[in-house]
SEKOLDO-587482 format. One line per 8 residues: for each residue x, y, z of N, C-alpha, C. Coordinates in Angstrom, 1 decimal, padded with zeros to 4 digits. Layout:
N
X,Y,Z,X,Y,Z,X,Y,Z; ...
END
This chain:
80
016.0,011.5,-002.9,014.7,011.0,-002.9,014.0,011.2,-001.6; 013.0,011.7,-001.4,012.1,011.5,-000.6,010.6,010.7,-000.3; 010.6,010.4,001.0,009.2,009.7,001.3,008.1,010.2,002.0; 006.7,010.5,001.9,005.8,010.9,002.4,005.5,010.1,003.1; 004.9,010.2,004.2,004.2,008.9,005.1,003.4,009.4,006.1; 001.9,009.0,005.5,000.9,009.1,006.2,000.1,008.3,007.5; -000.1,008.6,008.4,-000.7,008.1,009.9,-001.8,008.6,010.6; -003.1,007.5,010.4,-004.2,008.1,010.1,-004.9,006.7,011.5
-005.6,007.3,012.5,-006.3,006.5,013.2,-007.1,005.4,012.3; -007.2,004.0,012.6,-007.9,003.0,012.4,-009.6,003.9,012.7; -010.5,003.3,011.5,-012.1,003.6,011.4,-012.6,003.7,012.5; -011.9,002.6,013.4,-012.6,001.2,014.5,-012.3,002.2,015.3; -011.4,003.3,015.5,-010.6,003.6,016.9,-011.1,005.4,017.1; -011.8,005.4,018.0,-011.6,006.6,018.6,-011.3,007.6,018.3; -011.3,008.6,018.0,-010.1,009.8,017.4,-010.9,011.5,018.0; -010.7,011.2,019.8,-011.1,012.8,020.3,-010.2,013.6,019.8
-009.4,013.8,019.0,-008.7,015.2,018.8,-009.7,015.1,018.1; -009.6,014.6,016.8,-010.5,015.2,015.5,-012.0,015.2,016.2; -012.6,014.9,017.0,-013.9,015.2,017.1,-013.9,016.5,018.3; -012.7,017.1,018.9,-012.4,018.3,019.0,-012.7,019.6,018.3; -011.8,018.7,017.1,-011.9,020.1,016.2,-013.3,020.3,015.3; -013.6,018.7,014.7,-015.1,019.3,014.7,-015.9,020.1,015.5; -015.6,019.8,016.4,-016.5,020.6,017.4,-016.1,022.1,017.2; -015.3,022.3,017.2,-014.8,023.6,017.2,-014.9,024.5,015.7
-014.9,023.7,014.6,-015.2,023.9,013.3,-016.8,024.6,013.2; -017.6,023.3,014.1,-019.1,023.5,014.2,-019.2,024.9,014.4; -018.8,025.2,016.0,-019.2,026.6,016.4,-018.7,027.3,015.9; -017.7,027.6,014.7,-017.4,028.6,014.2,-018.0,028.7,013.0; -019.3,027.9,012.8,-020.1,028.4,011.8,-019.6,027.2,010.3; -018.9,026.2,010.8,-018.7,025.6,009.7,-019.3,024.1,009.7; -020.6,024.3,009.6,-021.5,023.0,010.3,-021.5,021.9,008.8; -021.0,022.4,007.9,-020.9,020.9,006.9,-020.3,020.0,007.4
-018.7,020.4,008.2,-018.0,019.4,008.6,-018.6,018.6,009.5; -019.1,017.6,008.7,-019.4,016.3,009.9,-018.2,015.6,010.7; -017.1,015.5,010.0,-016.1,014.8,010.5,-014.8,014.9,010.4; -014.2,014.5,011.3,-012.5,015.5,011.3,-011.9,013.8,012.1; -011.2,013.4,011.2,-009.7,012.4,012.0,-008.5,013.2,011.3; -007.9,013.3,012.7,-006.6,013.9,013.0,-005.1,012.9,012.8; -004.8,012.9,012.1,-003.4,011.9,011.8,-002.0,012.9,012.0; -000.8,011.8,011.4,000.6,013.0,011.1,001.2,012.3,009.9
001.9,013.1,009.6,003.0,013.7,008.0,004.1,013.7,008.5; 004.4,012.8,008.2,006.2,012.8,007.9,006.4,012.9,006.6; 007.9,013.0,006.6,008.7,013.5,005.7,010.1,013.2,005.6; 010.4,012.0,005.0,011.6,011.7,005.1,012.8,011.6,003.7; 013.9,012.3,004.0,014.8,012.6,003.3,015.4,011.4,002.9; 015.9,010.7,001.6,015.9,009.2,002.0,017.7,009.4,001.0; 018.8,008.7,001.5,019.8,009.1,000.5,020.1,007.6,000.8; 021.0,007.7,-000.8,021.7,006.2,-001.1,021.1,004.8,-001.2
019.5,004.7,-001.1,018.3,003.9,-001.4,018.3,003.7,-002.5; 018.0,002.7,-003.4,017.1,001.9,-004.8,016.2,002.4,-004.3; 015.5,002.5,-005.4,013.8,002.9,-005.0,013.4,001.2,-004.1; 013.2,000.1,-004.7,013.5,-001.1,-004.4,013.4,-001.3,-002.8; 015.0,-000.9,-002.3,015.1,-000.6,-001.2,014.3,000.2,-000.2; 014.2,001.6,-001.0,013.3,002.5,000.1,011.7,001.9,-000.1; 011.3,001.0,-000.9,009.8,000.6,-000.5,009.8,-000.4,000.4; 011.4,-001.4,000.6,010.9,-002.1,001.6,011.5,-001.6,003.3
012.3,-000.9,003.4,012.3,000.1,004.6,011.6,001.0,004.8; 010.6,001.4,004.3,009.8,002.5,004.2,008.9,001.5,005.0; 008.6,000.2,004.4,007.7,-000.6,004.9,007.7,-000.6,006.4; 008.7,-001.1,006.6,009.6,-001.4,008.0,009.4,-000.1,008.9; 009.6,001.0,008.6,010.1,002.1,009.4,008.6,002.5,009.5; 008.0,002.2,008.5,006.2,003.0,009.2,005.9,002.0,009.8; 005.9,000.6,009.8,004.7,-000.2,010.6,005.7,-000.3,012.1; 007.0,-000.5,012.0,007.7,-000.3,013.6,008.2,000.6,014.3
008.1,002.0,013.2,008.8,003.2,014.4,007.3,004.3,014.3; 006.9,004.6,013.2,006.2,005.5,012.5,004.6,005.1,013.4; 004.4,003.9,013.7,002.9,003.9,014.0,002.5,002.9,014.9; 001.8,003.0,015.7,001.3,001.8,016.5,-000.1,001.2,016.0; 001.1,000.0,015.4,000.0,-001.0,014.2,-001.3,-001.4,015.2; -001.5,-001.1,016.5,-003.0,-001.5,017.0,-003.9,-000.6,016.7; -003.7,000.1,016.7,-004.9,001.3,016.1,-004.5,002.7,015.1; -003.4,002.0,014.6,-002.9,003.3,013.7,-002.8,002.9,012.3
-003.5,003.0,010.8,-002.9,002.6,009.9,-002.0,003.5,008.9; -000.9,003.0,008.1,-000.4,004.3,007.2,-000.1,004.0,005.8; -000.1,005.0,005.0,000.1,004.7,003.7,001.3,005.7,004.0; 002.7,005.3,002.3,003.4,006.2,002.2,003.3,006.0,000.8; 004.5,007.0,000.0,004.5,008.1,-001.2,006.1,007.8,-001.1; 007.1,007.1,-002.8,008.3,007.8,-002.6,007.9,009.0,-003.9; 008.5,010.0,-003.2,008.4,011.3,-004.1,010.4,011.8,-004.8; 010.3,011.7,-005.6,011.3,012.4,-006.3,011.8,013.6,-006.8
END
């Protein structure tokens, strides 16, 4: 089994990468893009879990290792 787990800056918070790359999107001629937040993808291999189990360590492992709950929120995916 595997888990996706997505980490995506809070609305509220900041996010100069992605307004980096908009910028840089812009000047290369791709001016629809109003807006770019920059997050990360994991990808975890998950063995010998209940599904059960991997939803509630999944829980655990993104809000305590995976993301800094002050300005970071995440959704995850178990994928099979």
């Amino acid at each position: 089994m595997k888990a996706h787990v997505w980490v995506m800056p809070k609305r509220t918070v900041l996010d100069p990468q992605g307004q980096t790359i908009q910028h840089a999107l812009s000047s290369l001629g791709y001016k629809a893009v109003k807006d770019v937040r920059q997050g990360k993808f994991f990808v975890l291999d998950l063995e010998g879990w209940s599904r059960d189990n991997a939803q509630k360590e999944l829980e655990r492992i993104s809000r305590e290792v995976l993301t800094n709950p002050v300005i970071e929120e995440y959704r995850f995916e178990i994928v099979e």
